[in-house]
C-alpha positions in Angstrom: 0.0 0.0 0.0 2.4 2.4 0.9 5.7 3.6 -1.3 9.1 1.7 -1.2 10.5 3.7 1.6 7.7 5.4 3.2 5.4 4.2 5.9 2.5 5.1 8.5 3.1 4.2 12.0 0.2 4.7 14.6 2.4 4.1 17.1 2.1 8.1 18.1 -1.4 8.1 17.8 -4.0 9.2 20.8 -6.1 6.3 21.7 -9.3 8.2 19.6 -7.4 7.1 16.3 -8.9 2.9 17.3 -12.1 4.5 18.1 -12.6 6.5 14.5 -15.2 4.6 12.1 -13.0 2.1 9.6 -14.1 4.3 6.8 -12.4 7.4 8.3 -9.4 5.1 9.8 -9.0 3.7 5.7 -9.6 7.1 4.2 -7.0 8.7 6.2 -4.2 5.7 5.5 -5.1 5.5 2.1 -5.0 9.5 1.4 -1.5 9.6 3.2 -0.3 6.9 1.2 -1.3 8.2 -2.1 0.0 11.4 -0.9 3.5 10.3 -0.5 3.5 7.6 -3.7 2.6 11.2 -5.3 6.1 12.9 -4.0 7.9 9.8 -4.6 7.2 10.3 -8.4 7.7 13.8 -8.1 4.7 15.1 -7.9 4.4 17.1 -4.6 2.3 19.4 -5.1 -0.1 17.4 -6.4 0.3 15.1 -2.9 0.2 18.3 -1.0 -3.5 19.1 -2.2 -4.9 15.9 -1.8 -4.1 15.9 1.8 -5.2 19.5 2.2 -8.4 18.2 0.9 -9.0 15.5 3.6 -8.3 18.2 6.1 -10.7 20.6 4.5 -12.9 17.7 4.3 -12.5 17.0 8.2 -12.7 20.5 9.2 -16.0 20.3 7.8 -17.2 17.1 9.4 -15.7 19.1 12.4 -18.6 22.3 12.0 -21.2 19.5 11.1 -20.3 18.0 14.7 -19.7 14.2 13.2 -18.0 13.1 16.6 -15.2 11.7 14.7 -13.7 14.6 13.0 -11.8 16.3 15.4 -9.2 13.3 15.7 -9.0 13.2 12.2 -8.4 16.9 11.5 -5.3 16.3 14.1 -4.0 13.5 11.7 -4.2 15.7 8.7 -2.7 18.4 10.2 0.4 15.8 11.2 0.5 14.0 8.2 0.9 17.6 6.6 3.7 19.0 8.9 5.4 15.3 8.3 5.2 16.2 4.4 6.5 19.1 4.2 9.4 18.5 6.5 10.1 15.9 4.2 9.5 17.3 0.6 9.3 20.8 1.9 6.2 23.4 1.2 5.5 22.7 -2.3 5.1 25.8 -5.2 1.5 25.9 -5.1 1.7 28.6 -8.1 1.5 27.5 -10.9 -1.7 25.2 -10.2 -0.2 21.3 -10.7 -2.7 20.1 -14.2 -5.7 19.8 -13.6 -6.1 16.8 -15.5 -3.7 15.0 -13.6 -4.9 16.1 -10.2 -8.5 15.3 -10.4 -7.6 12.0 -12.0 -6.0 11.3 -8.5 -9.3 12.3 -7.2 -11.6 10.4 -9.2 -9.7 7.4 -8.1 -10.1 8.1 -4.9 -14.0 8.0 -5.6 -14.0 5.4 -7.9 -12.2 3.4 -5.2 -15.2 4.2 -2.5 -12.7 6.7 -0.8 -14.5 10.3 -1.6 -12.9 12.6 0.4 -15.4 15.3 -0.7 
């Protein structure tokens, strides 16, 4: 699942991370491992939205009060201080394709893993 190189270790994680829904607990794994297959192929920026958009995502959940969404905004916002210490803050400007970017996405969907 996850790039030569690069794993996820819950080994850090509060005890709320076992208590999440599976879907959220897969989402989340899955996201951060596309994310970082995304950087290994050079493609940063690219990994750098799609796990901006799980936190967006989450941050919603948050405001709709699904009792799960505060644990997972905390994950997003480590998995994205863990990225760009590794890869660094990514050139947002220009926009990565769009193309490209939203056929990550539609994976994502087309895999049952929506994160919008």
């Amino acid at each position: 699942m996850f790039p030569r190189g690069y794993s996820w270790s819950c080994q850090n994680c509060a005890p709320g991370f076992f208590m999440l829904p599976e879907e959220q607990r897969s989402t989340f794994i899955t996201v951060y491992a596309d994310a970082f297959r995304l950087a290994q192929e050079g493609r940063i920026t690219q990994g750098y939205v799609i796990l901006d958009l799980g936190l967006d995502h989450a941050e919603q959940e948050r405001r709709r009060g699904s009792f799960w969404a505060e644990e997972v905004v905390g994950l997003y916002r480590e998995a994205l201080r863990g990225y760009v210490d590794r890869f660094g803050y990514p050139e947002l400007w220009p926009v990565p394709d769009s193309e490209s970017t939203l056929a990550v996405l539609a994976r994502a969907v087309l895999a049952g893993r929506a994160l919008l």
